[in-house]
N, C-alpha and C positions, 0 to 999 in steps of 0.2 A: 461614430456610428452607434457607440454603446448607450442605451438608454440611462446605467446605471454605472458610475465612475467612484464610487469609491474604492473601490479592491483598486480600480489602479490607479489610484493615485497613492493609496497605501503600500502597493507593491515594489509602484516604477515600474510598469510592464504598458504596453498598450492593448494586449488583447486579454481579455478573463480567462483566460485556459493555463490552468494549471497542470503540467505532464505529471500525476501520482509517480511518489518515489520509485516504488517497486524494488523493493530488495532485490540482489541479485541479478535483476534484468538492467535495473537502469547503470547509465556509461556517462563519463564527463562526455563523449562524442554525443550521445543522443540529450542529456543536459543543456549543453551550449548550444544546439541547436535550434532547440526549443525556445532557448532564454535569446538566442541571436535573431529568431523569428517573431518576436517580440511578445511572447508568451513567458510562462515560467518555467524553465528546467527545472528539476529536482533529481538527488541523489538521494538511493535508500541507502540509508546506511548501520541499519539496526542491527545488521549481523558480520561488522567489518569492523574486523580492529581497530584502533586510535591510529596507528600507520598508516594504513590501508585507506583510512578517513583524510590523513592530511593530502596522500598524494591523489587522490580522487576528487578532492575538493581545490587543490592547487593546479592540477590539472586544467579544471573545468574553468576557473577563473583566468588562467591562460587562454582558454579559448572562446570569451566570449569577456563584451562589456554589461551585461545585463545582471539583471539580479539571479540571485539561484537558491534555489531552496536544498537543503539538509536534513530530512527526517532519520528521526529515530523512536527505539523505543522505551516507552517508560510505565512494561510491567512491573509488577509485584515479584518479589523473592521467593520461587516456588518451594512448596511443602512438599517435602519428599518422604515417600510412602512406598514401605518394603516391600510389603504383598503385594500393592499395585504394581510396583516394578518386577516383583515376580512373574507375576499374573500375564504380562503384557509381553515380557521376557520370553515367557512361554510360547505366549502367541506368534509372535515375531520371529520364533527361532527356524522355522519349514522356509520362510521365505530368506533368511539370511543363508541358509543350508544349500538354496536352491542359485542363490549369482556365488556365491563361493566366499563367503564372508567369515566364517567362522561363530563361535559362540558370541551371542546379545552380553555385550558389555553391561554395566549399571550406567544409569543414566547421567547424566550431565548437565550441564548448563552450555548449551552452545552459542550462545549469543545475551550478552549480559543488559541490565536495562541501563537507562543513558547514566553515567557516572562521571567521576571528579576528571579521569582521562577525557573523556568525549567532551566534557567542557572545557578543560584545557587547550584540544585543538579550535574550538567555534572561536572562542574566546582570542585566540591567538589569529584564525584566518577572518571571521569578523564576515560570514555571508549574511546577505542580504535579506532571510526568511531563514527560521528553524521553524522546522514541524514535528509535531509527536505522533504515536500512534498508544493507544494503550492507555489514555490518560494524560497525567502530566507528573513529570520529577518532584521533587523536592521544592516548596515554594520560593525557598532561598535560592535555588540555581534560578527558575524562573524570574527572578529581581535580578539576578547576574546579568543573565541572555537580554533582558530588557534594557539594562544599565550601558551594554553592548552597541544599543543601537537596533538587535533584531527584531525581528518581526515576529511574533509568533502566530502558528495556528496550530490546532487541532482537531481533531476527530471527533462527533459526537454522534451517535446513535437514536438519542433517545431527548427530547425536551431538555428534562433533566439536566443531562449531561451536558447538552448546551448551556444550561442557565449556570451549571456549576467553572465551566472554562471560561465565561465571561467575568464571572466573580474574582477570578483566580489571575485575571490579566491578561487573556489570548486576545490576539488583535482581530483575527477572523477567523470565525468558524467551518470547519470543514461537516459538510449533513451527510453524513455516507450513508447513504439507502442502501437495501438487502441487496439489490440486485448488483453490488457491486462486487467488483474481483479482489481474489484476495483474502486477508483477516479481518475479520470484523472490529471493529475498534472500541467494544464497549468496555467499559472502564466501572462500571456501577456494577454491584449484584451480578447474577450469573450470566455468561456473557453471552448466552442463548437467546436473553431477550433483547436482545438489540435487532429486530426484523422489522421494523417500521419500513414501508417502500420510500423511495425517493421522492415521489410525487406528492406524497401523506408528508413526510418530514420535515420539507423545504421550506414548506409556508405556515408550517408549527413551530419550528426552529425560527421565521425571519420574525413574528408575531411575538417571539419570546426573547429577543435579544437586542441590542442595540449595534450592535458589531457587524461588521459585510459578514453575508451569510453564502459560501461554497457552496454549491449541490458537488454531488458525486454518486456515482453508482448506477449502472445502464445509459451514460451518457455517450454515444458512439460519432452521432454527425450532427450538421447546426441545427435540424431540429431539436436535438436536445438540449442545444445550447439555449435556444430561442425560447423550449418552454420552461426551462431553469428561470429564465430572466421574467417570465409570465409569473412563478409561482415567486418571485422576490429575491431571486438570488441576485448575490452583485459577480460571482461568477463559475466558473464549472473548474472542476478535476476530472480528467478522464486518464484511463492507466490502461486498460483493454485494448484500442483501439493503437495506441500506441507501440503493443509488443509486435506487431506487423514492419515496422520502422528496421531497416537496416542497421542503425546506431543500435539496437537493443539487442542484449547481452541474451539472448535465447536460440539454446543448442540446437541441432538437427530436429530432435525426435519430439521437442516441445514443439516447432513450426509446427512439424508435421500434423498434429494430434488440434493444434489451433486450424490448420488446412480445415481438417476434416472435422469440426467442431460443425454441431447446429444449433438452433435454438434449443433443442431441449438437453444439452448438452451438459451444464452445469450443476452443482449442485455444492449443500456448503456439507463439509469434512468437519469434526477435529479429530480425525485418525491421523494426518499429516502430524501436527504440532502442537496440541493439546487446545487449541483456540478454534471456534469455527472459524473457518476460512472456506470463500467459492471458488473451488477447480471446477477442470472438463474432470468427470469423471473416464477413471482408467479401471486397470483390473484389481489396484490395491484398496480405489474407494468401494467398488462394488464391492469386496469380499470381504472387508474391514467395517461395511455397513451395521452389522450388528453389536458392534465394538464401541460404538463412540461414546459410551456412558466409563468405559475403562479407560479412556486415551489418560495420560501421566498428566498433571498439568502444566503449561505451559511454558518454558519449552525445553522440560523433561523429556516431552512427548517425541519433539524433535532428532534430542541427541542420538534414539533410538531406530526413528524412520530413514529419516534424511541420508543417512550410509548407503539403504539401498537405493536410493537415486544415482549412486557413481559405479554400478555396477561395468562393468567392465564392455558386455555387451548390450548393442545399443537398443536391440530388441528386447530383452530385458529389461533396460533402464526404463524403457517408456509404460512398462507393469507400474512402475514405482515412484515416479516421476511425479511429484506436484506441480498439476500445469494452472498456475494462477489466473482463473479469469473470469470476467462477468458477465453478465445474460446477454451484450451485445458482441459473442464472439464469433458467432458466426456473419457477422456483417463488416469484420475484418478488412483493410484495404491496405495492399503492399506499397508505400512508398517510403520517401525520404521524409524525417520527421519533418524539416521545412514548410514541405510540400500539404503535409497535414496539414498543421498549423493553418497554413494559408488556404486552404480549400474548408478550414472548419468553420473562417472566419467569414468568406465568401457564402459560403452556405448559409449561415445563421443571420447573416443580412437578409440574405433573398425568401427566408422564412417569415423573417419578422414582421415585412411590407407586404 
């Protein structure tokens, strides 16, 4: 039924629908699902130990025969900067005071970029698709992962950045437009200008490269499927639509706050992690709005925030809470990932005729 076969035949999947990793949200449970519904599962794995990486990937490949994607990240080695972390220390310390946390430690590195560990496990379990976010590793690990048999894709924002992961050996590009959930994956210069829309992006990216070209960002039902595949895409990412899914790893107080998300709900931060990223806004991005030219960089910025997310109370928690999501959050629909899948692809037929 697909007009446009190369993503899967590149993939081994039957449907273009790529579930976004989502750090922390995604589950080998909602993975295999995806990948057993004949789409792609994915694991974020950009903030999980090499441990934590094999047995969620060993997992998921128990639970399903399909392919499965693996993203990570591969930022830069952040520059750390005293005063900034003073600065920011300062700021930060009324709301650590307030869930009972104690004095703002120095910052950290809480989640490191892809390294010689994280390829040791790929390298060793051998999935089906790695993806990045951030850019891309080292070119010689990228010659490894190839050598592997992976697939790779990545994230591009910007023309550019497409022409440049083509160059570098990505097998298909992922076009993540503004409106999408999440961090922005620009990789080039400051990472502000990565705001091209999805609609603007898709058919500047598919005109600039030779590789199947992903859309991603505000893609929610088949009509976004159906106009992804109008502006050239060989096929879609969606991550938003999908934290509604039972398999996904999101607490009480993030449902909730997604319940009651509307269109004008989002907006992009880097007071969460020193990267823009689109949450709902809550009470830490309003009053941290005037902050984001301070935020540490990336993700400095994190080791900092993210503490108060585990506050103890859960009314509290949801003050401080990065709720990951894109301008189609309010169009949200509770099921089984399955179940999506299979209504996204029904839908996006009955669009296209």
């Amino acid at each position: 039924m697909w007009t446009r076969t190369d993503l899967l035949k590149l993939l081994g999947i039957e449907h273009p629908i790529i579930q976004a990793p989502m750090s922390s949200i995604s589950t080998p449970e909602l993975a295999a699902a995806v990948s057993n519904a004949g789409a792609l599962g994915s694991l974020g794995c950009g903030i999980l130990p090499g441990a934590a990486i094999r047995e969620q990937l060993t997992a998921t490949q128990r639970a399903t025969n399909g392919p499965i994607n693996v993203n990570f990240f591969a930022h830069p080695v952040p520059v750390h900067d005293d005063e900034a972390a003073q600065y920011m220390g300062d700021r930060l310390q009324g709301y650590y005071d307030e869930v009972g946390l104690g004095p703002v430690l120095q910052p950290g590195e809480p989640f490191p970029s892809f390294d010689q560990e994280r390829l040791g496990v790929v390298l060793e379990l051998r999935p089906k698709v790695v993806s990045f976010h951030f850019g891309l590793p080292d070119i010689k690990i990228v010659q490894l992962l190839k050598e592997a048999g992976c697939v790779l894709l990545c994230s591009a924002t910007t023309v550019s950045e497409a022409r440049q992961l083509e160059a570098a050996g990505v097998d298909a590009i992922i076009a993540q437009g503004y409106e999408a959930g999440g961090h922005r994956g620009t990789f080039t210069g400051d990472p502000a200008i990565g705001t091209v829309g999805t609609i603007a992006l898709v058919p500047q990216i598919v005109d600039a490269v030779r590789v199947p070209v992903i859309a991603a960002g505000g893609i929610f039902d088949g009509r976004g499927i159906a106009a992804s595949f109008a502006l050239g895409a060989s096929g879609v990412q969606i991550g938003t639509a999908f934290l509604a899914c039972p398999e996904a790893n999101v607490q009480p107080a993030y449902r909730a706050a997604l319940r009651s998300a509307t269109d004008e709900s989002t907006s992009v931060t880097r007071c969460f992690t020193g990267r823009p990223a689109r949450v709902v806004r809550n009470r830490f991005v309003m009053e941290m709005a005037g902050e984001e030219d301070a935020a540490l960089a990336f993700p400095l910025q994190a080791s900092l925030v993210l503490p108060l997310s585990m506050a103890a109370d859960e009314s509290r928690r949801a003050d401080f809470l990065p709720i990951w999501a894109g301008q189609g959050v309010a169009r949200l629909r509770e099921m089984p990932a399955k179940a999506l899948v299979e209504k996204l692809v029904a839908e996006a037929g009955s669009y296209r005729h």
